[in-house]
Structure formats: structure tokens, C-alpha cells
SEFIBA-38160 format. One record per residue: x, y, z of N, C-alpha, C, O in turn; residue number from 0; residue in three letters. Coordinates in steps of 0.02 Angstrom, whole numbers. Layout:
<sites>
SITE|X|Y|Z|X|Y|Z|X|Y|Z|X|Y|Z|NUM|ALA .
...
</sites>
This chain:
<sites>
SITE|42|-59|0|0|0|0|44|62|0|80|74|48|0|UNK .
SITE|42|95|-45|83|173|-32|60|201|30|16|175|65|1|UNK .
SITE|97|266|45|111|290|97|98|341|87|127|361|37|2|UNK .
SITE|53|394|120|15|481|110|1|497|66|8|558|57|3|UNK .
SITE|-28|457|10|-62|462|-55|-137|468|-3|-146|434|48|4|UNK .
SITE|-190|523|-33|-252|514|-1|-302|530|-59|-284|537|-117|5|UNK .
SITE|-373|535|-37|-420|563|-82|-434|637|-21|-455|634|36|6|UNK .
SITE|-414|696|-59|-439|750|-5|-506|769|-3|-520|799|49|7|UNK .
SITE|-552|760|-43|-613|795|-18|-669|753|-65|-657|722|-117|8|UNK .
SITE|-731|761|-33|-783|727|-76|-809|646|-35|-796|629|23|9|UNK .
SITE|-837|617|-72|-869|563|-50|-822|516|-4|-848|489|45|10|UNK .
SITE|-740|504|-24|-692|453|-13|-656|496|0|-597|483|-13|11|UNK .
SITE|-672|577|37|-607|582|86|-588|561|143|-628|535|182|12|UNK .
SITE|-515|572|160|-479|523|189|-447|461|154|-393|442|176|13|UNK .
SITE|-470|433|113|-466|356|100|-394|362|87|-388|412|52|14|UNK .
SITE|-327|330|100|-291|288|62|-290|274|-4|-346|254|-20|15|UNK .
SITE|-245|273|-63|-244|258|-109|-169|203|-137|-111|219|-125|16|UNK .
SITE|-181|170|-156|-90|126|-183|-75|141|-231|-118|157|-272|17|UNK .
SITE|-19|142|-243|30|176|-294|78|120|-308|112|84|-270|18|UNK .
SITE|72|121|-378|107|81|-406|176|57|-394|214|104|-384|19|UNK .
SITE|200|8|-391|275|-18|-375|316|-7|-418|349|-53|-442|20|UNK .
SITE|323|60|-437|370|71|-512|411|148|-474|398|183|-425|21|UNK .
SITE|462|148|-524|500|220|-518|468|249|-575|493|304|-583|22|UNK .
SITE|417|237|-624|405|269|-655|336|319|-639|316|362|-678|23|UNK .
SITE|314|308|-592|252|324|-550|275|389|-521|328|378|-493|24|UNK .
SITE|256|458|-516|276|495|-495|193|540|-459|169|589|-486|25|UNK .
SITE|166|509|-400|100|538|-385|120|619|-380|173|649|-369|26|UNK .
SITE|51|642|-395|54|725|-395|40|726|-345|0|687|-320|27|UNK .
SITE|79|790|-302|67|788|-235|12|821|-198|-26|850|-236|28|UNK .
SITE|-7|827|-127|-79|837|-115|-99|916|-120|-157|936|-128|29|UNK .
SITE|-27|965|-111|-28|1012|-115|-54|1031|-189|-99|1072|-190|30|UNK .
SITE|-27|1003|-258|-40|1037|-313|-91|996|-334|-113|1012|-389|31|UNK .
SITE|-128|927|-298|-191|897|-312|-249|953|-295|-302|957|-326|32|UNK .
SITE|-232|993|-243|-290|1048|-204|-279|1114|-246|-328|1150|-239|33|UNK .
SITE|-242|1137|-279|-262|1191|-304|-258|1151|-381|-256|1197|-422|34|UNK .
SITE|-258|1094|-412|-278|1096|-480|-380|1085|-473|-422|1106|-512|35|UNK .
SITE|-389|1047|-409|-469|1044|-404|-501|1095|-381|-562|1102|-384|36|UNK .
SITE|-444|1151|-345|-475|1233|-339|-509|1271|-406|-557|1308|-411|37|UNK .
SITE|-471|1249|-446|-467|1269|-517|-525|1255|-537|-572|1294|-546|38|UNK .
SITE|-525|1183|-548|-573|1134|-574|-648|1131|-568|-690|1109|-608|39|UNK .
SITE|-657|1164|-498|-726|1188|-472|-784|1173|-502|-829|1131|-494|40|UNK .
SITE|-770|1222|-542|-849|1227|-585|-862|1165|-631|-913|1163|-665|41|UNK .
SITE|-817|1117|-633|-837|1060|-679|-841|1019|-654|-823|969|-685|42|UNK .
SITE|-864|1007|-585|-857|966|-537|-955|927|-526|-994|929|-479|43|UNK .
SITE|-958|901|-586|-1040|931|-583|-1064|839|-621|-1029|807|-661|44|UNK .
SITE|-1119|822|-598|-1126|739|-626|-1126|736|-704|-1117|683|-734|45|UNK .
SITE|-1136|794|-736|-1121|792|-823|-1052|778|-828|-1033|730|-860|46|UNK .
SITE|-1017|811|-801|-936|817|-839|-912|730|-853|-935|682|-823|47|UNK .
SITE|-879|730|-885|-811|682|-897|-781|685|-903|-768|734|-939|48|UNK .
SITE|-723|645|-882|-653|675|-850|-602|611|-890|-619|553|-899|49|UNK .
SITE|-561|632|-902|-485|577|-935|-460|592|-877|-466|647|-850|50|UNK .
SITE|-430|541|-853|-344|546|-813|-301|501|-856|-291|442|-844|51|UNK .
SITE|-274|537|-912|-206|509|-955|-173|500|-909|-188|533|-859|52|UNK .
SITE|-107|446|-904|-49|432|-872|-73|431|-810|-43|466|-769|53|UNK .
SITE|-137|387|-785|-159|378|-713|-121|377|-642|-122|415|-593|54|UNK .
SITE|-80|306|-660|-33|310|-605|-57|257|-564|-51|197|-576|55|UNK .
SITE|-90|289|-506|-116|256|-444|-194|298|-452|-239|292|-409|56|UNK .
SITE|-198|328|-496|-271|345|-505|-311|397|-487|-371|406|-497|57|UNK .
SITE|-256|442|-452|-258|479|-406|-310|540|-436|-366|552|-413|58|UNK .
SITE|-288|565|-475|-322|634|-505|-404|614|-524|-445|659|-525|59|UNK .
SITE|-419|558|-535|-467|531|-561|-505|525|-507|-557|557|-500|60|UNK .
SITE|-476|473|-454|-520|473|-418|-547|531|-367|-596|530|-330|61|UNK .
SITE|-497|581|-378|-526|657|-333|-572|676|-395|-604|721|-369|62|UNK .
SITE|-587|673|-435|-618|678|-446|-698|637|-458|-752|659|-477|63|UNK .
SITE|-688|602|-448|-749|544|-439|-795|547|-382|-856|544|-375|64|UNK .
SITE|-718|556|-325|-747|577|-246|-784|647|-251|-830|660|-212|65|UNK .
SITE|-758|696|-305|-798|751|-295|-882|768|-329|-920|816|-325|66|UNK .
SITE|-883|699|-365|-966|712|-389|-941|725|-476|-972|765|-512|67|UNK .
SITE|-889|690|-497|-924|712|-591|-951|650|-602|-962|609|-557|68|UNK .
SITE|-969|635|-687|-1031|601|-693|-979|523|-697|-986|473|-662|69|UNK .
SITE|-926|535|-753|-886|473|-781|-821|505|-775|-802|562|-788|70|UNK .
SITE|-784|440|-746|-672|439|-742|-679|395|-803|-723|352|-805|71|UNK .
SITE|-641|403|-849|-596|369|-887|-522|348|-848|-507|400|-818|72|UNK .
SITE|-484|311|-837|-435|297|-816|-376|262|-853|-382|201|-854|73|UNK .
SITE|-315|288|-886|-288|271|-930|-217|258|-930|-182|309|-929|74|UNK .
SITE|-185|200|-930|-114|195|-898|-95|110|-925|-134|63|-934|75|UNK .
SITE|-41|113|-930|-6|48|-948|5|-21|-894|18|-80|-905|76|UNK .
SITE|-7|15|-837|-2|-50|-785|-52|-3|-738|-46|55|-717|77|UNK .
SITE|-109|-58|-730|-173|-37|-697|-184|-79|-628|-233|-58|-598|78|UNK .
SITE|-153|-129|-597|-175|-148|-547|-181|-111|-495|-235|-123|-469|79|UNK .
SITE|-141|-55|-454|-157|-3|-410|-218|40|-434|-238|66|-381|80|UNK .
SITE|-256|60|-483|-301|84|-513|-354|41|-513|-410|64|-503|81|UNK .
SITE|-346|-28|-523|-403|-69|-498|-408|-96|-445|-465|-115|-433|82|UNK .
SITE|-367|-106|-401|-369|-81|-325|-409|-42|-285|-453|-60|-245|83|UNK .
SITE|-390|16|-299|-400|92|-273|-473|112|-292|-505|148|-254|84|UNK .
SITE|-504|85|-362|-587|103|-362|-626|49|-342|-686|59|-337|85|UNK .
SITE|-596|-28|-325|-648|-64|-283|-645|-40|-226|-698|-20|-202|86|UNK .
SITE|-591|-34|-191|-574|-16|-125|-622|60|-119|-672|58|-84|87|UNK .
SITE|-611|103|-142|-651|181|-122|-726|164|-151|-759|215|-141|88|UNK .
SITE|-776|103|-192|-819|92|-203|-851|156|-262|-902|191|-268|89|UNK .
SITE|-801|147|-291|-818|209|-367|-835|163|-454|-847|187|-509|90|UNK .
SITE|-828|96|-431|-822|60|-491|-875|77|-541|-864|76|-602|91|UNK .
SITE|-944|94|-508|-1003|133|-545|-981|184|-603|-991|172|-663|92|UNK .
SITE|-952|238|-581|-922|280|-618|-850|281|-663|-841|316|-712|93|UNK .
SITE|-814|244|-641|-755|242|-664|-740|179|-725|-754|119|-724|94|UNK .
SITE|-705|223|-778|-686|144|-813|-594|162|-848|-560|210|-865|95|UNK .
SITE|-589|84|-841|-526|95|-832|-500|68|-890|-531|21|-914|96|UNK .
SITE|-439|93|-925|-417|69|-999|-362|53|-988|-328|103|-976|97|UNK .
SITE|-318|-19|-984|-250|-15|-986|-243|-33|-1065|-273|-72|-1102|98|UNK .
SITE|-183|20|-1073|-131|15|-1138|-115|86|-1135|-136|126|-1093|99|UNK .
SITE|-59|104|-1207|-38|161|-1218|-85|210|-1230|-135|204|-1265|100|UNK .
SITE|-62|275|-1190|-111|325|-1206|-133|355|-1271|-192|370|-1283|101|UNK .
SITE|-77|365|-1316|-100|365|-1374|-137|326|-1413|-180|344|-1454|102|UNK .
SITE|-115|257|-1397|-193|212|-1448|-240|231|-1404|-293|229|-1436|103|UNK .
SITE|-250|246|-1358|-309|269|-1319|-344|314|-1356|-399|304|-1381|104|UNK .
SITE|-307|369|-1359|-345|421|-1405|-346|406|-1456|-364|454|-1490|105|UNK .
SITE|-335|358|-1489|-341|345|-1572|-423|303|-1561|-481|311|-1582|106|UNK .
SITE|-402|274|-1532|-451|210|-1549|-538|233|-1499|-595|212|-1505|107|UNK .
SITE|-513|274|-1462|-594|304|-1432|-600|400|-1454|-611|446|-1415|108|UNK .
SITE|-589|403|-1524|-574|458|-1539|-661|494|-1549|-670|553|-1566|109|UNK .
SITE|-710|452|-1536|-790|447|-1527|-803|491|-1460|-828|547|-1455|110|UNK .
SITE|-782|452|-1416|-782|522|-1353|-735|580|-1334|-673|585|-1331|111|UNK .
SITE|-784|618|-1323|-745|696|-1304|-759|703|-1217|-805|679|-1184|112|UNK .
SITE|-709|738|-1195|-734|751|-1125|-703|836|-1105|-662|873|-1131|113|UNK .
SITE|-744|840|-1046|-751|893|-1023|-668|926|-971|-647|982|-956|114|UNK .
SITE|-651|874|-963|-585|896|-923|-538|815|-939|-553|757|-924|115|UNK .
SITE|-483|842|-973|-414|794|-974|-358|810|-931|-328|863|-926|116|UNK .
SITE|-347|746|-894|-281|768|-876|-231|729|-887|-235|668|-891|117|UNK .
SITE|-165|771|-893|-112|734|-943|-37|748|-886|-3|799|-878|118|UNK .
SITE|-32|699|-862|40|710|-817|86|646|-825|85|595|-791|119|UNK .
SITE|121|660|-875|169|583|-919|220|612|-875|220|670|-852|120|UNK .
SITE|279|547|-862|332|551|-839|372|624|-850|341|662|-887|121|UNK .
SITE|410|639|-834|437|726|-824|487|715|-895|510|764|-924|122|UNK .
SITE|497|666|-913|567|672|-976|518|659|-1022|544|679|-1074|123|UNK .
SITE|474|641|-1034|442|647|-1111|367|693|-1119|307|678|-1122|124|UNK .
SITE|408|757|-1119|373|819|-1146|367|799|-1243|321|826|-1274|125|UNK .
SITE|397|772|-1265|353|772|-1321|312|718|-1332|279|719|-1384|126|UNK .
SITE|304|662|-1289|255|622|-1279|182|651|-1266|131|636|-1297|127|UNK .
SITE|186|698|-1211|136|768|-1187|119|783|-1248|65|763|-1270|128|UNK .
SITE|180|837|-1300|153|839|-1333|125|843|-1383|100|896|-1400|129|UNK .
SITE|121|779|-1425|103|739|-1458|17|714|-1415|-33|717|-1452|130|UNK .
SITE|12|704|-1384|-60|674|-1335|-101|746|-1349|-162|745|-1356|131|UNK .
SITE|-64|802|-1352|-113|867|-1360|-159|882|-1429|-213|912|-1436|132|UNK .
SITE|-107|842|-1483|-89|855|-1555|-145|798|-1569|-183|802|-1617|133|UNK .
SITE|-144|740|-1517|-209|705|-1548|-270|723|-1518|-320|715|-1552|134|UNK .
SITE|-279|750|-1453|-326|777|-1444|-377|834|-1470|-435|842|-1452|135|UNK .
SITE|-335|876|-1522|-349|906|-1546|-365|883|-1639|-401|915|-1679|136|UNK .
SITE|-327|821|-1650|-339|783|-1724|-409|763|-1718|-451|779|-1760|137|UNK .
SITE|-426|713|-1647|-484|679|-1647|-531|742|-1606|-577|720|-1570|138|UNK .
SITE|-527|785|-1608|-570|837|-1560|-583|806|-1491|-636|829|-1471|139|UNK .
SITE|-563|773|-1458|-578|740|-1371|-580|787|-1334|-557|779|-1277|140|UNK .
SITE|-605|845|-1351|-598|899|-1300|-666|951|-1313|-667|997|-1354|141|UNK .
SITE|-721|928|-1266|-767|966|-1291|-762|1050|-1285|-711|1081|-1269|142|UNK .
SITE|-828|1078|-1302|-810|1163|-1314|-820|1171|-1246|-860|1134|-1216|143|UNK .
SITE|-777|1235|-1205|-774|1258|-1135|-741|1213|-1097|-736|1227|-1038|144|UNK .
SITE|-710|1147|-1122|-678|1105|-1100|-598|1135|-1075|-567|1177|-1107|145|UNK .
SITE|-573|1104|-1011|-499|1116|-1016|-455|1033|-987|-469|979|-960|146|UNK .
SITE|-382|1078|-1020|-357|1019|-1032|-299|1034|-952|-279|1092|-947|147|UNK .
SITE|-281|997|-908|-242|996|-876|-167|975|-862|-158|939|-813|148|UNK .
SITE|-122|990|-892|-64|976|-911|1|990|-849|30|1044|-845|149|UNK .
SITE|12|944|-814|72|942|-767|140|922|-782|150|861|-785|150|UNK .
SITE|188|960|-791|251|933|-824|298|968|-786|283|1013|-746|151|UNK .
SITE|388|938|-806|425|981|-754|433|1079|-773|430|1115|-823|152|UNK .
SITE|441|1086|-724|426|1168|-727|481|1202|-765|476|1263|-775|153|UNK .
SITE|537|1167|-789|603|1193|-806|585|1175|-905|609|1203|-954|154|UNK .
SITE|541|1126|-900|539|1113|-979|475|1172|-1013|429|1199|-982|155|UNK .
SITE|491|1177|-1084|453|1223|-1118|405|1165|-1153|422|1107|-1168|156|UNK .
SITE|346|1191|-1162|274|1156|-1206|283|1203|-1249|288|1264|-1243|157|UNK .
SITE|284|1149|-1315|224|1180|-1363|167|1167|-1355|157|1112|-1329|158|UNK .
SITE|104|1212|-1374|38|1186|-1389|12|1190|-1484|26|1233|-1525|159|UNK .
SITE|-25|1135|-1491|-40|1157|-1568|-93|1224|-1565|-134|1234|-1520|160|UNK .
SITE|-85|1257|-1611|-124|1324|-1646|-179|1309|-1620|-210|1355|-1594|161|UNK .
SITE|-207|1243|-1618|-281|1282|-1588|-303|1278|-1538|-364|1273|-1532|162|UNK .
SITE|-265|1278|-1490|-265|1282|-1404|-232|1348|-1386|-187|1372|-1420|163|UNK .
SITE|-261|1381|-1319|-217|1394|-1262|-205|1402|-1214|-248|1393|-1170|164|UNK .
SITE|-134|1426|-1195|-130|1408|-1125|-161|1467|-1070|-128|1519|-1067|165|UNK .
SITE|-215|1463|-1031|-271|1512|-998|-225|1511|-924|-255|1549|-886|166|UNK .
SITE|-176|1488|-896|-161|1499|-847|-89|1440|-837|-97|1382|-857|167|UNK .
SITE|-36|1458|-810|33|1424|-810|46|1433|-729|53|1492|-710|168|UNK .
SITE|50|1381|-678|84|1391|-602|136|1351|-594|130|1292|-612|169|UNK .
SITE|199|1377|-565|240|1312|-548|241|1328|-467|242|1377|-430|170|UNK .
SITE|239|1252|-461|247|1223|-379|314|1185|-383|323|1127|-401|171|UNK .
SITE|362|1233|-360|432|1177|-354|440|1155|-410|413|1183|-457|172|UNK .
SITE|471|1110|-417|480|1087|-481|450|1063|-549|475|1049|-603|173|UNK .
SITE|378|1064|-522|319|1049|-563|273|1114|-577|249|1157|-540|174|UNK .
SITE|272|1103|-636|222|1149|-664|172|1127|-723|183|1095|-775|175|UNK .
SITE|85|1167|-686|31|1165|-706|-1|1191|-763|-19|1246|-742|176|UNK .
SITE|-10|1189|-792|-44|1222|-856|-119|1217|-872|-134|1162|-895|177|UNK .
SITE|-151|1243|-869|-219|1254|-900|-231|1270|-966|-213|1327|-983|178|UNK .
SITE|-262|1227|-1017|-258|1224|-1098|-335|1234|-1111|-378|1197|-1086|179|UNK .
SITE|-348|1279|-1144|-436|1268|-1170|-429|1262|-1248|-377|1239|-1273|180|UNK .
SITE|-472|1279|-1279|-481|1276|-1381|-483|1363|-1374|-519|1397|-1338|181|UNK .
SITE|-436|1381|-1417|-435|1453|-1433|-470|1490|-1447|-470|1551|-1442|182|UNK .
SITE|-528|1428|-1481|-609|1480|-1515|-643|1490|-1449|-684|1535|-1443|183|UNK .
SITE|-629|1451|-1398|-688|1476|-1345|-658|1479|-1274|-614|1443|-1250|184|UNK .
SITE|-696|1538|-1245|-671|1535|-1159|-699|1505|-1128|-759|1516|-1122|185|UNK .
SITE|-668|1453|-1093|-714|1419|-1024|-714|1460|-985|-758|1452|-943|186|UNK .
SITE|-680|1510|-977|-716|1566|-909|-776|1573|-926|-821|1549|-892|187|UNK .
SITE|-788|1615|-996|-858|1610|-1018|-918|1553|-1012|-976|1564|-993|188|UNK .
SITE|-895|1504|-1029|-949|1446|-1036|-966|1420|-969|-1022|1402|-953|189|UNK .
SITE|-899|1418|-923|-923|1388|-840|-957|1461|-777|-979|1469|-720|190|UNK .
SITE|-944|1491|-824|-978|1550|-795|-909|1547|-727|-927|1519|-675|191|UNK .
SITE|-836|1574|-728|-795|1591|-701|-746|1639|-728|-737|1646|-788|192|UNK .
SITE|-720|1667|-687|-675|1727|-701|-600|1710|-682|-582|1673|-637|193|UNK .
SITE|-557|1746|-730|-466|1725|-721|-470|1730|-658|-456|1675|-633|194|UNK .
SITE|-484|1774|-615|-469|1767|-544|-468|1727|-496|-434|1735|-446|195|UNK .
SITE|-503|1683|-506|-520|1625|-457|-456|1562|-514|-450|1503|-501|196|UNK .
SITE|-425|1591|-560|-377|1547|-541|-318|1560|-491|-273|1594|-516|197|UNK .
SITE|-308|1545|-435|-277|1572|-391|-246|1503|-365|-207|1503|-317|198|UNK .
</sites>
């Protein structure tokens, strides 16, 4: 069982979560888990659907599951801590889980779009990131007012393709957050929120 991985708020706070037995597992920590779902707020609602690309231990997904959206997608190459972690917190209703590469992921369910992605690949393959942006944007998986959540190391530069952008950039230590929407439209506008409350 990992060690101070939690769910902070919502149905399964408190709970424990396990984290994968890999060095390639890098959980986001609880500090920048609470201000990316500060953010996140307004989409926190039983319509939304949510991706957690590069799952992990499931973590982002299931704060969000615990917080009331409708459907987790869950997407990662080695899933047993992820199928763990949603019998154990009793989310299996909502959550579904895809093991394989994230990119055939987006190829092959290029049919659904969702309301919030999040994309936090290992810290050395920023063009793995993004490339995952480049198909999200080939297959449109990103509905309108939708944003995309992008965690990478804070020292590396993103491109985004032309028809995204970036609505807000924080670094926490060595990690840094990015907020991505579609260029034609503001989710401030559409969630009915203002830049300010990204804080």
C-alpha cells in the first residue's frame, strides 16, 4: 500500500490510495492535487467527464470521482493499483478503466470527447505530452469550454498546437501546471468563471 497518497475531499475523503511499484510512478502531490481541483470547481458537476491520461495510482481521477463528476476514464499501462483503489473507495459505478498506451487510447476512442483531461506523463517525455495534445486536438476529445490539464516539469518548455491555449501556467517547485482550453472559446465564459479565481 503506498504511503500519504489520499483522496482530499468529496465522497472518499480520507481514504488511502496505492501507488504503483514502479520508479516510473511519480504521484502529484496533495498540495498541487488541491489547487488543480480549486481550479477545477466549476466542472465538478454529474455531467462532466473527465480523462486521467498517465493515471498512475489513479489519483487525479479518483478526486475527482470523490468530488461528484458524472464518468473517470482511467488510462495507464499497468493498472492494478487503479483497480485496487476504485474497488477499495467503491467508485467502480463511475469509473472505467483502460490499460494500454495512451495514445492508442486516443486513437481508438477518438468517438468520445470530454469535459476535463488530464495529462501528467513522466517529467522526460514532454514530447510524448506533446504529441497526446496534437491528438486531442486531431480527434477533437476535448469538448467546447472544455480544459485540458497539463502537469510537467517546470524547467521544460510546451508547445501547444495552434488551436489551443494556455489560460493559466503555475509552478509548484519543480512541477508545473498548465491550463489548456480551444482558442475559439473561453471556459471562463462557458463555466460562468472569471481568471481570478484561478488562484
Amino acid at each position: 500500500m503506498g504511503t500519504g497518497l489520499r483522496i482530499i475531499a468529496g465522497k472518499a475523503k480520507g481514504r488511502n490510495l496505492r501507488v504503483p511499484d514502479t520508479d516510473k510512478c511519480r504521484p502529484t502531490s496533495d498540495k498541487v492535487r488541491e489547487a488543480v481541483f480549486a481550479t477545477l470547481k466549476p466542472f465538478l458537476k454529474p455531467e462532466t467527464l473527465f480523462l486521467d491520461l498517465f493515471a498512475g495510482s489513479g489519483a487525479m481521477g479518483l478526486e475527482a470521482a470523490s468530488r461528484g463528476v458524472g464518468a473517470v476514464t482511467l488510462v495507464d499501462t499497468v493498472t492494478y493499483s487503479i483497480e485496487e483503489n476504485v474497488e477499495r473507495l467503491g467508485l467502480k459505478a463511475i469509473c472505467h478503466i483502460w490499460r494500454g498506451d495512451a495514445l492508442r487510447y486516443l486513437a481508438q476512442n477518438r468517438k468520445q470527447a470530454f469535459d476535463v483531461i488530464v495529462m501528467d506523463p513522466p517529467y522526460a517525455k514532454t514530447v510524448l505530452l506533446e504529441t497526446c495534445l496534437k491528438e486531442v486536438v486531431r480527434f477533437s476529445l476535448l469538448r467546447e469550454g472544455g480544459l485540458i490539464v497539463v502537469e510537467h516539469a517546470a524547467a521544460s518548455k510546451l508547445t501547444l498546437p495552434q488551436e489551443l491555449a494556455c489560460i493559466r501556467s503555475k509552478a509548484y517547485g519543480d512541477t508545473r501546471v498548465g491550463y489548456v482550453g480551444w482558442l475559439a472559446y473561453n471556459p471562463f465564459e462557458i463555466r460562468r468563471f472569471t481568471a481570478e479565481q484561478f488562484t
